[in-house]
C-alpha positions as a LaTeX table, in Angstrom:
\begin{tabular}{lrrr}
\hline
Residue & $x$ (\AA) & $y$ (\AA) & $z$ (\AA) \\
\hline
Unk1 & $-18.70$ & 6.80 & 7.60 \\
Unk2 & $-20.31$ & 9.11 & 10.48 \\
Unk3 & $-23.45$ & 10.85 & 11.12 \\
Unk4 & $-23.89$ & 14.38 & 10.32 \\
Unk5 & $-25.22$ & 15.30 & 13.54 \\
Unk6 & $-23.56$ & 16.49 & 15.40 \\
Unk7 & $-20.65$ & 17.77 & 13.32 \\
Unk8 & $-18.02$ & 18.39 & 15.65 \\
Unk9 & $-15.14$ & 16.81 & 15.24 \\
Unk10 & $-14.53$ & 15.77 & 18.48 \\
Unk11 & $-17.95$ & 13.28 & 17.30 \\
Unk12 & $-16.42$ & 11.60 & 14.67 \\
Unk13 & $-15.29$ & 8.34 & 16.17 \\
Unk14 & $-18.63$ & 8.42 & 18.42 \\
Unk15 & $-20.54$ & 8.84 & 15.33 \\
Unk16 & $-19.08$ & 5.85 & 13.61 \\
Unk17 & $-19.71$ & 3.51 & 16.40 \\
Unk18 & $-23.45$ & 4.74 & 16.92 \\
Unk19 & $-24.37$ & 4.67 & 13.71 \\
Unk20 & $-22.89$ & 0.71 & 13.35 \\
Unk21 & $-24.75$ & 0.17 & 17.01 \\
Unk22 & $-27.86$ & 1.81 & 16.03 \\
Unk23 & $-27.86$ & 0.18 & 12.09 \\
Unk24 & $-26.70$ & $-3.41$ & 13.70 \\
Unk25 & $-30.07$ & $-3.33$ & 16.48 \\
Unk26 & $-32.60$ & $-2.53$ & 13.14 \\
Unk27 & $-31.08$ & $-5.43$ & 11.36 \\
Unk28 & $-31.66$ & $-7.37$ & 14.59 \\
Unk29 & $-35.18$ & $-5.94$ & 14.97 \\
Unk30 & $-35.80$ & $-6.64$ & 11.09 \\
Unk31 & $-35.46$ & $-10.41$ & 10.96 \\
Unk32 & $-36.72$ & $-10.54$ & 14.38 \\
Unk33 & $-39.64$ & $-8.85$ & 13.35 \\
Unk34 & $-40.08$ & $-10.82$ & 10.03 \\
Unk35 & $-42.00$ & $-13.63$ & 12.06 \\
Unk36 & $-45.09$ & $-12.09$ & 12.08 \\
Unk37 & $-45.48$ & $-12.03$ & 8.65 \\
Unk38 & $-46.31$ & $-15.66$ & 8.41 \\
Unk39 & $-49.37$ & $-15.24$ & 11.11 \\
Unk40 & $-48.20$ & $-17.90$ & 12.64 \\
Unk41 & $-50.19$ & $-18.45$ & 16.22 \\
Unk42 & $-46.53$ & $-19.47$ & 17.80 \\
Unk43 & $-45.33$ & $-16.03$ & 17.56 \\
Unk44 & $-47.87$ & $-13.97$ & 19.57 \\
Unk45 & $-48.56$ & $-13.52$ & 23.09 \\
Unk46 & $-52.06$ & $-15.73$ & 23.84 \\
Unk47 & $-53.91$ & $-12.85$ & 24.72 \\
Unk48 & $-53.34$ & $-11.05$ & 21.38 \\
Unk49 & $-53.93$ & $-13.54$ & 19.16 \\
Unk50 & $-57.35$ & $-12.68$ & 18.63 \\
Unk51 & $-57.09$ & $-9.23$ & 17.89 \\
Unk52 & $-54.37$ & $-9.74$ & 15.39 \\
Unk53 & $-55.67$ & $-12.47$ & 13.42 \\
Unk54 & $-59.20$ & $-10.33$ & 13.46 \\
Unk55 & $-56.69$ & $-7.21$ & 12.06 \\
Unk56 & $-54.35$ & $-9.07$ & 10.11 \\
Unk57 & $-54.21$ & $-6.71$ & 6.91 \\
Unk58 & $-53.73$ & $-3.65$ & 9.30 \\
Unk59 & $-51.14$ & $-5.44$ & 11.55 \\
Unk60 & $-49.29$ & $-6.45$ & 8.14 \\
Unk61 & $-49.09$ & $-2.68$ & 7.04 \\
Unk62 & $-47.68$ & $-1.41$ & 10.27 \\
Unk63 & $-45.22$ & $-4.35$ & 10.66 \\
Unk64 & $-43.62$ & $-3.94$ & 6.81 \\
Unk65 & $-43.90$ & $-0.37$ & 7.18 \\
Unk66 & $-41.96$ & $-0.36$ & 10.62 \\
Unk67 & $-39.52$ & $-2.88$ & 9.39 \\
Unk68 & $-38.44$ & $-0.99$ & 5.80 \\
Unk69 & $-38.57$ & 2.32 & 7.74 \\
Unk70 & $-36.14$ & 1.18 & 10.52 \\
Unk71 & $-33.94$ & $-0.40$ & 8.03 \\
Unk72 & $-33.17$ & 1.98 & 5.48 \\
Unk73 & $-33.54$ & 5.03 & 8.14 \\
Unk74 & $-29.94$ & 4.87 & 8.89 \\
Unk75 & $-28.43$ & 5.31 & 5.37 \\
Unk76 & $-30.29$ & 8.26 & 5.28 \\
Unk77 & $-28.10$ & 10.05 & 7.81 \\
Unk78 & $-24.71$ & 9.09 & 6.15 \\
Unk79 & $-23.82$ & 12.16 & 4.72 \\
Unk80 & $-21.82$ & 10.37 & 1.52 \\
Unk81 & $-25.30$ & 9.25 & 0.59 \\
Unk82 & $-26.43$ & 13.11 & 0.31 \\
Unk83 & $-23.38$ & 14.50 & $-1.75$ \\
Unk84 & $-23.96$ & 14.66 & $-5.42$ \\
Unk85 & $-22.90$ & 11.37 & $-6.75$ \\
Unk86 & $-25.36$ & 9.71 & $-5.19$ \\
Unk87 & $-28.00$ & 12.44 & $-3.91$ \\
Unk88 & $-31.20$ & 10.60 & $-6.34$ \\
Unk89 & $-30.31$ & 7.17 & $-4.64$ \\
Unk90 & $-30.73$ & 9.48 & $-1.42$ \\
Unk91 & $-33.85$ & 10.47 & $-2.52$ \\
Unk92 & $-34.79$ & 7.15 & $-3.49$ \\
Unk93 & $-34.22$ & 5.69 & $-0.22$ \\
Unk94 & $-36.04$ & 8.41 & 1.48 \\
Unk95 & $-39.21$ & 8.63 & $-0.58$ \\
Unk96 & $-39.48$ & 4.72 & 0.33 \\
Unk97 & $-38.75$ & 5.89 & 3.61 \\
Unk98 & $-41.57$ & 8.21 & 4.08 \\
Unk99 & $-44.16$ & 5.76 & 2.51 \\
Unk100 & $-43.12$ & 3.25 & 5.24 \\
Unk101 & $-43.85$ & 5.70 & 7.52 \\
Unk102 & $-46.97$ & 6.09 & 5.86 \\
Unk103 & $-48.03$ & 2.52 & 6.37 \\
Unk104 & $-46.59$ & 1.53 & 9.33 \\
Unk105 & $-47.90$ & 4.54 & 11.22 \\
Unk106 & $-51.32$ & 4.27 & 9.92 \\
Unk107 & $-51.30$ & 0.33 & 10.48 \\
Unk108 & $-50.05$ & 1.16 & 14.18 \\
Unk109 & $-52.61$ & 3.87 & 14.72 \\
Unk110 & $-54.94$ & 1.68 & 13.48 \\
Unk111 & $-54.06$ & $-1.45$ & 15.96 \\
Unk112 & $-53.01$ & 0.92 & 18.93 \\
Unk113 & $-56.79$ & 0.96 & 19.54 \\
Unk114 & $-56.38$ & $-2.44$ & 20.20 \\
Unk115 & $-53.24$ & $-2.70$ & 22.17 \\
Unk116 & $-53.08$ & $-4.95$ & 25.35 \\
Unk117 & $-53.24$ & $-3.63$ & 28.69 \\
Unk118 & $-55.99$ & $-1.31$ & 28.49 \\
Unk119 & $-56.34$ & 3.05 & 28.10 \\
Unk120 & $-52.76$ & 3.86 & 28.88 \\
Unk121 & $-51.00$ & 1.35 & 26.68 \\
Unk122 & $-53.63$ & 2.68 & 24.12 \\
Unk123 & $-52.54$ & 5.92 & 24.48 \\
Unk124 & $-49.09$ & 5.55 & 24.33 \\
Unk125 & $-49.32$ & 3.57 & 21.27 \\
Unk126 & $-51.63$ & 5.98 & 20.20 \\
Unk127 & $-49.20$ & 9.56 & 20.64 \\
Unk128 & $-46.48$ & 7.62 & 19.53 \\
Unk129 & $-48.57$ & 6.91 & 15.59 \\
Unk130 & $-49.80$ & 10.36 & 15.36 \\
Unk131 & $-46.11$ & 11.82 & 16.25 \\
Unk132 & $-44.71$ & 9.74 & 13.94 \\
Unk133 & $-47.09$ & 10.77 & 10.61 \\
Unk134 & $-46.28$ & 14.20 & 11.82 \\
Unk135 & $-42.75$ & 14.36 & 12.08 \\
Unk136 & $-42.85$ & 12.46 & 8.53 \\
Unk137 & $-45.27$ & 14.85 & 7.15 \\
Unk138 & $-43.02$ & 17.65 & 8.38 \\
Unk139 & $-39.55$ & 16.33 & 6.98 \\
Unk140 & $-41.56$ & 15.73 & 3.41 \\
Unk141 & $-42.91$ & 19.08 & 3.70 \\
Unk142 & $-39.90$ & 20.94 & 4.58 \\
Unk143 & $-38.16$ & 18.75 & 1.43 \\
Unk144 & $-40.75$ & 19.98 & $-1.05$ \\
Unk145 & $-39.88$ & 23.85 & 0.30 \\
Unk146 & $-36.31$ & 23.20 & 0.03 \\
Unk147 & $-35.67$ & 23.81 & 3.82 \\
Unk148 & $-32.66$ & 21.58 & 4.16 \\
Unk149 & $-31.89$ & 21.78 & 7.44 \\
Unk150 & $-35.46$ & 21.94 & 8.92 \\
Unk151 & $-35.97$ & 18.67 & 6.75 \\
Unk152 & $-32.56$ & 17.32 & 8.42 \\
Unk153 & $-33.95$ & 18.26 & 12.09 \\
Unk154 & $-37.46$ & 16.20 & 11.06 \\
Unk155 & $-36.00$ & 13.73 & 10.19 \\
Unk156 & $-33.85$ & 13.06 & 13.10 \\
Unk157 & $-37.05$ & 13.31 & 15.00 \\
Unk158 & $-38.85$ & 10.59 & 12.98 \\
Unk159 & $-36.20$ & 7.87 & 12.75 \\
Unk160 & $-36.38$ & 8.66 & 16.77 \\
Unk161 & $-39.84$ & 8.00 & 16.90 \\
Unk162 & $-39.86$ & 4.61 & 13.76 \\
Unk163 & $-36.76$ & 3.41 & 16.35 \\
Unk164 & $-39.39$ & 3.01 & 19.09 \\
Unk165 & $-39.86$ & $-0.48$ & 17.29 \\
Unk166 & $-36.17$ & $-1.16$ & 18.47 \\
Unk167 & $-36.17$ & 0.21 & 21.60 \\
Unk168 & $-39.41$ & $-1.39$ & 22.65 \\
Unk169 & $-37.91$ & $-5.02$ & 22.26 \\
Unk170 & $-35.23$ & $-3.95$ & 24.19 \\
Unk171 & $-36.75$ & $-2.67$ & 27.24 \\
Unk172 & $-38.98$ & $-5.27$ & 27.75 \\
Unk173 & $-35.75$ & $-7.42$ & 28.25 \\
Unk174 & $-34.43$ & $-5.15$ & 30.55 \\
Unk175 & $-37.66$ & $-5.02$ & 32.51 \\
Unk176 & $-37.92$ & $-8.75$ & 32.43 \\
Unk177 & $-34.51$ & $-9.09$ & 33.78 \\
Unk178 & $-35.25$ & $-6.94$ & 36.38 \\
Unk179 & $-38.29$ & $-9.09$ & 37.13 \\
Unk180 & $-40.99$ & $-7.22$ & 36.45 \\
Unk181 & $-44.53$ & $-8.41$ & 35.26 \\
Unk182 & $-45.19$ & $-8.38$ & 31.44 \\
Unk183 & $-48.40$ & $-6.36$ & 32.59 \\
Unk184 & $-47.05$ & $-3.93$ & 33.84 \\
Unk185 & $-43.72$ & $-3.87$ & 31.33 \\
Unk186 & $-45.74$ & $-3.68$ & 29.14 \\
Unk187 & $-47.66$ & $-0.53$ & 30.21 \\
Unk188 & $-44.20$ & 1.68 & 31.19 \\
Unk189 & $-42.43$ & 0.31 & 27.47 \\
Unk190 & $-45.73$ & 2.17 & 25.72 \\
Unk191 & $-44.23$ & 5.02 & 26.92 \\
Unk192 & $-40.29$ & 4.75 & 27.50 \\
Unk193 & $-40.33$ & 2.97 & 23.68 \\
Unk194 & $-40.59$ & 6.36 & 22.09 \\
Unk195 & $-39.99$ & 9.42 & 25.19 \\
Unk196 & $-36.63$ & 9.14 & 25.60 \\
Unk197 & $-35.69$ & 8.76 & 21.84 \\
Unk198 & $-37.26$ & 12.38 & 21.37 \\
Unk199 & $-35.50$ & 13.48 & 23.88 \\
Unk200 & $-32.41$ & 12.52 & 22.55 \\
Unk201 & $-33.45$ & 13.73 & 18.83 \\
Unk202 & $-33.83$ & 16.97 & 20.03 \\
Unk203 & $-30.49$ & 17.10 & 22.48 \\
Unk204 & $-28.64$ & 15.85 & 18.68 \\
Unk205 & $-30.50$ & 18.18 & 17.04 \\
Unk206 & $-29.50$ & 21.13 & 19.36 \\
Unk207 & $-26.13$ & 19.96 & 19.65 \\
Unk208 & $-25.53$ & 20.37 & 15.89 \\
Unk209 & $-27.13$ & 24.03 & 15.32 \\
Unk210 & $-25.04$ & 26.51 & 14.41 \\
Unk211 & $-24.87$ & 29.81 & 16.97 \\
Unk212 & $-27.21$ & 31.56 & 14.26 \\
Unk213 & $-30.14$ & 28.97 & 14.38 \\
Unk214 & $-30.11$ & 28.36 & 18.25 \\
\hline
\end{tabular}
């Protein structure tokens, strides 16, 4: 197995070890995230409690639409899964995709309003839902047009942006670690969550343009 992106061979064996890294993290995330299904007051920070249990149904359709979407996102990319044999289980996966993306961005936009820390935790929660209905819209637009590659591109960008879920656990470790307050972690992983995963979409994605499309 190995990512189509980029498709040099010399990306292979980097590509297989990636994609395990990356699918191994949203299965982490996934269960990890699964505890806030039950509402249980143990689970959140104090000072969100409030807000979440006042929000519930929209905090339950961003968290199962962020958990399905980082989940199956993955298989999407594996390019057995687009060859004929098995190109409508392809679709399947991705039209359940895109309606996770659906939910959990609207759910998020929803709740970024009432994100802890204040206007700039707001706001980066709040750039981060309206990028990610975009890029979805995009990639199910381009589908419906036929425009492969431009769907292949948007979708890259997407899973960068529904991986923010992943990455956002994980700096707030490494900020802890490095002994910073949960204030102010908090604040910077609003932003570093989702920034440099589109950066990195879009090095992949201009990595694995042909001469003609650059």
């Amino acid at each position: 197995m190995h990512l189509s992106f980029p498709s040099k061979p010399r990306w292979n064996w980097v590509s297989n070890v990636l994609w395990w890294l990356m699918l191994g993290l949203a299965v982490v995330i996934f269960f990890q995230s699964s505890r806030y299904l039950s509402l249980d007051p143990a689970v959140y920070f104090p000072e969100q409690k409030t807000v979440y249990f006042n929000n519930s149904i929209e905090l339950m359709f961003h968290i199962v639409g962020a958990m399905l979407a980082n989940i199956i996102g993955p298989f999407l990319f594996l390019p057995k899964l687009r060859s004929h044999p098995y190109l409508n289980l392809h679709r399947g996966l991705g039209t359940i995709y895109l309606l996770s993306v659906l939910t959990g961005g609207l759910g998020g936009l929803y709740m970024a309003l009432f994100a802890y820390g204040g206007l700039m935790n707001q706001l980066g929660f709040m750039v981060l839902g309206v990028l990610w209905l975009l890029t979805g819209y995009q990639a199910y637009e381009k589908i419906l047009n036929k425009q492969i590659e431009l769907h292949r591109q948007w979708m890259i960008r997407n899973y960068a942006l529904t991986y923010a879920g992943v990455m956002l656990r994980l700096w707030q470790v490494v900020l802890a670690v490095a002994g910073i307050k949960f204030t102010i972690a908090y604040a910077i992983v609003a932003w570093l969550s989702w920034i440099p995963n589109l950066l990195v979409a879009e090095w992949m994605i201009r990595q694995s343009r042909s001469p003609l499309q650059s």
